[in-house]
VEXDREN-2710 file (C-alpha; in Angstrom, 1 decimal):
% VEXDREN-2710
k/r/px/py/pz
1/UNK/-12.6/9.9/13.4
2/UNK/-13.4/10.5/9.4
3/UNK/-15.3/8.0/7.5
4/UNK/-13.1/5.4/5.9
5/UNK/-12.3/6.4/2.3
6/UNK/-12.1/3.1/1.2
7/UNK/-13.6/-0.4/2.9
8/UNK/-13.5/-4.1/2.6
9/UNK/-15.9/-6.3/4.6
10/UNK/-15.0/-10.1/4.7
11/UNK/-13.0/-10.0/1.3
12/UNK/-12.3/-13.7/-0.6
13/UNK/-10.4/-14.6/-3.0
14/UNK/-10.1/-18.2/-4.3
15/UNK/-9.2/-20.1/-8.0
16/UNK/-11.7/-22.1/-9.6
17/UNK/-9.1/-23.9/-11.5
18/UNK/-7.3/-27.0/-9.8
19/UNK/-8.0/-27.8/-6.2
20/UNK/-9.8/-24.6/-5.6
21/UNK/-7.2/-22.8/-3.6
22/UNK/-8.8/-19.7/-1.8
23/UNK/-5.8/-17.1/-1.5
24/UNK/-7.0/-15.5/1.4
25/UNK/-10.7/-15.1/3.5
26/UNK/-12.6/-12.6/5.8
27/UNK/-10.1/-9.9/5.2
28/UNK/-11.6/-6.8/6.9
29/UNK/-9.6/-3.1/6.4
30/UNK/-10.1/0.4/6.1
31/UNK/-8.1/2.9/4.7
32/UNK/-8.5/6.7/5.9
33/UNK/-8.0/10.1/4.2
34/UNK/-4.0/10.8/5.3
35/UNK/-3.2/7.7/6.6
36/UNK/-1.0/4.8/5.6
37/UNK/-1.5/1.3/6.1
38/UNK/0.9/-1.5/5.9
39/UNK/0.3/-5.0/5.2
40/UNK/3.1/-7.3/5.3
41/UNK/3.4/-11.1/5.8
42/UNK/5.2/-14.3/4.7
43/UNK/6.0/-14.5/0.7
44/UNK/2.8/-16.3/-0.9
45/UNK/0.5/-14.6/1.5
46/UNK/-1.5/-12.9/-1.0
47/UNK/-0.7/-9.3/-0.3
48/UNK/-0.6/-8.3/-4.2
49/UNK/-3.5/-10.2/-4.5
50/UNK/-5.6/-8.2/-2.0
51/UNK/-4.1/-5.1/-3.3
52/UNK/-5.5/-5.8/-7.1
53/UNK/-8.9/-6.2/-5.3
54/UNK/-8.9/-3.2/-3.6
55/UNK/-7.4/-1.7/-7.0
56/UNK/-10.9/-3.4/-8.7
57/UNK/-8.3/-5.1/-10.7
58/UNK/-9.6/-8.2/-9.6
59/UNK/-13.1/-9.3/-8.8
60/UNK/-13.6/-10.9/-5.0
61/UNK/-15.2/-14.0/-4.9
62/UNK/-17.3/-12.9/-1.5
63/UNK/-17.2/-10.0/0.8
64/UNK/-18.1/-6.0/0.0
65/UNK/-16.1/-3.3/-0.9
66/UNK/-16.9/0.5/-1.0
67/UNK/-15.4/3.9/-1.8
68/UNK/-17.2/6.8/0.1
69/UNK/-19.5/4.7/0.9
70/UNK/-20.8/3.4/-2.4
71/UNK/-20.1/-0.1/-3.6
72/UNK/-17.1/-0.6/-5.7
73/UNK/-16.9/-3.1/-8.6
74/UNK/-14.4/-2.2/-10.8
75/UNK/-11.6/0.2/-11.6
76/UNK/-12.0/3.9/-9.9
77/UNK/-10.9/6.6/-11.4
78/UNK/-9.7/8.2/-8.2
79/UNK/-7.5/4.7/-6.8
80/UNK/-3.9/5.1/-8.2
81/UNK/-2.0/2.2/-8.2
82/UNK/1.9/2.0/-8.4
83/UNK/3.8/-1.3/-8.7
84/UNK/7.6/-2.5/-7.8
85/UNK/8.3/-2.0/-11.6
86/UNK/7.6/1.7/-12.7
87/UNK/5.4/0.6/-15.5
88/UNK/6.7/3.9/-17.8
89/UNK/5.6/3.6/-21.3
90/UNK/9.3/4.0/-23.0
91/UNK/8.0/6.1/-25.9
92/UNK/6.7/9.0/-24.1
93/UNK/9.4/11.6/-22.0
94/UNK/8.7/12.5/-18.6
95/UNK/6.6/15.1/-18.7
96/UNK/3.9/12.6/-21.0
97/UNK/4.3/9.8/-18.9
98/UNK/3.1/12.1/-16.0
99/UNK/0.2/13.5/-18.0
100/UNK/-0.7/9.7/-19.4
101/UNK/-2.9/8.9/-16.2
102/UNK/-5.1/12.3/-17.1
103/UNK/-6.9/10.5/-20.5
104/UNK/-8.1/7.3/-18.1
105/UNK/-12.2/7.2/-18.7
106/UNK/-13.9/8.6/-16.0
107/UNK/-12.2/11.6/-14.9
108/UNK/-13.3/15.4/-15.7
109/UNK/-11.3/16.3/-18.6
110/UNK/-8.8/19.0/-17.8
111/UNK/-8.0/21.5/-20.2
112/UNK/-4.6/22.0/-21.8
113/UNK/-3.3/24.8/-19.3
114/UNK/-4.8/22.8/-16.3
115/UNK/-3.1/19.5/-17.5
116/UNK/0.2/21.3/-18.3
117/UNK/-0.1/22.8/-14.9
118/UNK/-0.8/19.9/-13.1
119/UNK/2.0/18.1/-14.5
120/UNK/4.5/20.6/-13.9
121/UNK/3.4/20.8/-9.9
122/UNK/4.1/17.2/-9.6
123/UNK/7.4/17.5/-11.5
124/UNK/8.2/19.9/-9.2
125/UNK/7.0/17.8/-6.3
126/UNK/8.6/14.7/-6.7
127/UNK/12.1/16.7/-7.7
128/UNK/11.8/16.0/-11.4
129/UNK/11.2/19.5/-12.9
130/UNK/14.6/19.5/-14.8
131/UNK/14.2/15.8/-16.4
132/UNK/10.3/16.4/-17.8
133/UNK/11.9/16.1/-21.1
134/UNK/14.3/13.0/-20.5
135/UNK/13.0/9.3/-21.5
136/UNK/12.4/6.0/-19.5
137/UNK/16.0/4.9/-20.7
138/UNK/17.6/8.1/-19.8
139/UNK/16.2/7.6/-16.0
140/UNK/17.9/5.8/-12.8
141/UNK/15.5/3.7/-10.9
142/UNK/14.8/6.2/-8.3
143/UNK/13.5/8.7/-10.9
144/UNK/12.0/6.2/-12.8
145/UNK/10.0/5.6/-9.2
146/UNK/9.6/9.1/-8.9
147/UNK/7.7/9.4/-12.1
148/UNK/5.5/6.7/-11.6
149/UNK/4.6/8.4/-8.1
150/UNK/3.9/11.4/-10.4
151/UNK/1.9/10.1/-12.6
152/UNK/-0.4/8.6/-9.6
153/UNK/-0.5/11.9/-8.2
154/UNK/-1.2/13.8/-10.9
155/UNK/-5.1/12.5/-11.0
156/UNK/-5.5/13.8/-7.5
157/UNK/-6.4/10.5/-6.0
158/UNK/-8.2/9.9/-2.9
159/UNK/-6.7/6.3/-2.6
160/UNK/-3.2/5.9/-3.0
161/UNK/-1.9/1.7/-3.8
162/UNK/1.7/0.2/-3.6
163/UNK/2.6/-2.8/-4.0
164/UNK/6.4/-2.3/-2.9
165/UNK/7.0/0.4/-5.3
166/UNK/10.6/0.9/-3.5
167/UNK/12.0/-2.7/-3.4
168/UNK/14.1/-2.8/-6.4
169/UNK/15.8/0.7/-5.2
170/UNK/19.5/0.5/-2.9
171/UNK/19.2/1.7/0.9
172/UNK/19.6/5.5/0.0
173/UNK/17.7/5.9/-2.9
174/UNK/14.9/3.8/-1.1
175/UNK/15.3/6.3/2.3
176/UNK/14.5/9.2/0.2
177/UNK/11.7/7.8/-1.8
178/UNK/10.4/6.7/1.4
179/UNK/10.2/10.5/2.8
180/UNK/8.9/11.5/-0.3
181/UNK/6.0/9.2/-0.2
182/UNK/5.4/10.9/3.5
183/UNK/5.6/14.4/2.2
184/UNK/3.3/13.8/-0.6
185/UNK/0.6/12.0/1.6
186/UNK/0.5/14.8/3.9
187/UNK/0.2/17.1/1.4
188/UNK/-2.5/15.9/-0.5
189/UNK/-4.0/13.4/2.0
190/UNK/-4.9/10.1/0.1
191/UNK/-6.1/7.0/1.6
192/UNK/-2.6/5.0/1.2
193/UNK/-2.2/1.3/1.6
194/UNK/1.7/-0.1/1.1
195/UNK/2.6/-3.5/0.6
196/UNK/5.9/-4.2/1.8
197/UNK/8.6/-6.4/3.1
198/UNK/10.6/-3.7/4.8
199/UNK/9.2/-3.6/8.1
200/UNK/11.5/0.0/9.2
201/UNK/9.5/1.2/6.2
202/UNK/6.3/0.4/7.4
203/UNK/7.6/1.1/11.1
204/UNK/8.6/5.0/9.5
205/UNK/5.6/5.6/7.3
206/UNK/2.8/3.7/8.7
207/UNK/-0.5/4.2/10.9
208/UNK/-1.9/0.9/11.1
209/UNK/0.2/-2.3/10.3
210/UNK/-1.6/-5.5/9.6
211/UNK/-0.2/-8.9/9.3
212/UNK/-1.5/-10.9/6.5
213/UNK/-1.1/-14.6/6.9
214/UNK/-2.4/-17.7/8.1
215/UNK/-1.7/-21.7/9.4
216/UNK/0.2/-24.2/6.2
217/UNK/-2.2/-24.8/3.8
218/UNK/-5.0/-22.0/4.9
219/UNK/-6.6/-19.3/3.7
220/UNK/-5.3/-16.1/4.5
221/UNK/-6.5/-13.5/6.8
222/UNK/-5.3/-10.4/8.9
223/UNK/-4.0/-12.4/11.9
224/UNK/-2.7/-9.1/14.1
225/UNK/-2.7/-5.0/13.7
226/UNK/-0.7/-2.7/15.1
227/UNK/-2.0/0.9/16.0
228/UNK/0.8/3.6/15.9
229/UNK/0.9/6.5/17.6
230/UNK/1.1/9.3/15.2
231/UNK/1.3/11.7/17.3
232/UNK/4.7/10.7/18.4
233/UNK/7.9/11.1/16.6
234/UNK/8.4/7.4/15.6
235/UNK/11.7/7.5/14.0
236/UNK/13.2/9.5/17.2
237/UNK/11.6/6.4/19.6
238/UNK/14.0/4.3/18.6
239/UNK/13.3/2.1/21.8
240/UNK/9.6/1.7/21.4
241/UNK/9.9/1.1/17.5
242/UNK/12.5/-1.7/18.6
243/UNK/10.1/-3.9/20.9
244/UNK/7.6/-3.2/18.3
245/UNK/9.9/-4.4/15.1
246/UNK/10.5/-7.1/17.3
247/UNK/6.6/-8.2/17.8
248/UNK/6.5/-7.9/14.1
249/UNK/9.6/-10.3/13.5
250/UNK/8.2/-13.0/16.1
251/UNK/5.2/-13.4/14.6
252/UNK/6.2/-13.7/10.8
253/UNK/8.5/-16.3/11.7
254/UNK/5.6/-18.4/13.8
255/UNK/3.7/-17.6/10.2
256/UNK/6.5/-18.7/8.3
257/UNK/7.5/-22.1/10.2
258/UNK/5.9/-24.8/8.5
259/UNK/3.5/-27.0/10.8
260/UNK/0.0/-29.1/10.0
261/UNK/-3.3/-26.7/10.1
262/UNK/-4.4/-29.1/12.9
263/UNK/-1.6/-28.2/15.2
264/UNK/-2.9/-24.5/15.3
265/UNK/-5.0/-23.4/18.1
266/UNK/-7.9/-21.1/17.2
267/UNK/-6.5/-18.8/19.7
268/UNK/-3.0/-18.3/18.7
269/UNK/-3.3/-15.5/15.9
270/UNK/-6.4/-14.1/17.9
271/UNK/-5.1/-12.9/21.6
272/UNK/-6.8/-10.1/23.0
273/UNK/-4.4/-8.8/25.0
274/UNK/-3.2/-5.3/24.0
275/UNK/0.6/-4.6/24.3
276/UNK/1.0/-0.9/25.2
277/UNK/4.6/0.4/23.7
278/UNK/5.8/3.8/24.5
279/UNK/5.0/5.9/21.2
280/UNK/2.7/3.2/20.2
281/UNK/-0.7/1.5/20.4
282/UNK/0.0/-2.2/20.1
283/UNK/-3.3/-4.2/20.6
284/UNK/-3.9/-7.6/19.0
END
């Protein structure tokens, strides 16, 4: 197995201001050249919250987190990020927008021909050759989405961050953003992490799905993983993906029904039983 690309040891997160709420606590992950991780929970987990961490958006208040094995602290030039809302700057066309991530600090500065060509592979890439000279305004949502996966992948980077870029997209739109996403990963191998709702989309695209949450009133944590098989067709299991969605369902709604942090044994999100699903590695 590679070296985790990116890694967080016992991550924190907690407000100073009012009663001190801590967001979530001891939040261990590692994300892996090619792969995709999901994390999904309850609303008012903290999911974008960890993801701004990871994205050095947002300083921890305990716990370590490294890139390549060197501490991070900050903003990395080679973590793309890419939100629900596209986040295009309405001035530029397509073809700017794209080439807008190339100026951030910290990068090796491309010449002209290497910056036009880069742009024009991605274009190319996510579909959008023929619109590089069309506007934000001009764009429907899905190529708005596909410009903002663009611009991420334009600076080459070796962690990929989404905070349910596809959410605001209907059902077919969504499906082919979603295989997309797949084809580019493969191609170009970045550490991916996706924050989603839509557990068939982290059932199709994932290798590891975690389950952010924790008891009324806690901290949150990663409360149960699931290993997938990627070796298998997952989307032509249909039966083992169903027990498996299933699983997932089950134990958002335990997460989700409201009860006093008393009532909550210490063993109920920690079980270390493994559930084997054909196609799948289910282990708590």
């Amino acid at each position: 197995m590679t070296a985790p690309t990116l890694r967080a040891h016992g991550l924190s997160l907690a407000y100073a201001s009012g009663n001190g709420h801590t967001v979530f606590d001891g939040v261990d992950l590692e994300l892996r050249a090619g792969g995709v991780v999901s994390v999904v929970g309850p609303s008012g987990a903290g999911k974008s919250s960890l993801l701004r961490v990871l994205a050095g958006l947002q300083k921890a208040t305990a716990g370590e987190l490294g890139m390549e094995g060197n501490p991070l602290r900050g903003a990395h030039p080679r973590i793309a990020v890419a939100f629900q809302d596209p986040c295009l700057l309405p001035w530029l066309s397509v073809e700017q927008n794209v080439a807008f991530g190339l100026d951030f600090r910290r990068q090796r500065a491309l010449s002209r021909p290497e910056r036009q060509a880069r742009v024009k592979e991605m274009l190319a890439a996510v579909g959008l050759a023929h619109a590089h000279h069309l506007y934000p305004s001009q764009l429907s949502g899905g190529m708005a989405q596909r410009v903002a996966l663009a611009r991420c992948m334009a600076r080459r980077p070796r962690v990929l961050l989404l905070d349910e870029p596809f959410g605001a997209l209907d059902e077919v739109t969504r499906a082919d953003m979603q295989l997309l996403l797949r084809e580019i990963v493969a191609a170009q191998g970045p550490a991916t992490l996706l924050i989603t709702h839509d557990l068939d989309e982290a059932l199709l695209l994932s290798d590891r799905i975690l389950l952010l949450g924790g008891a009324a009133g806690a901290p949150a944590r990663i409360v149960h993983t699931w290993e997938l098989d990627s070796s298998s067709r997952r989307d032509a299991d249909l039966d083992a993906l169903g027990h498996l969605r299933a699983d997932i369902v089950r134990r958002l709604r335990q997460l989700a029904a409201p009860r006093a942090p008393s009532a909550m044994s210490s063993t109920q999100f920690h079980n270390s039983e493994e559930h084997h699903v054909p196609g799948t590695n289910v282990a708590a």
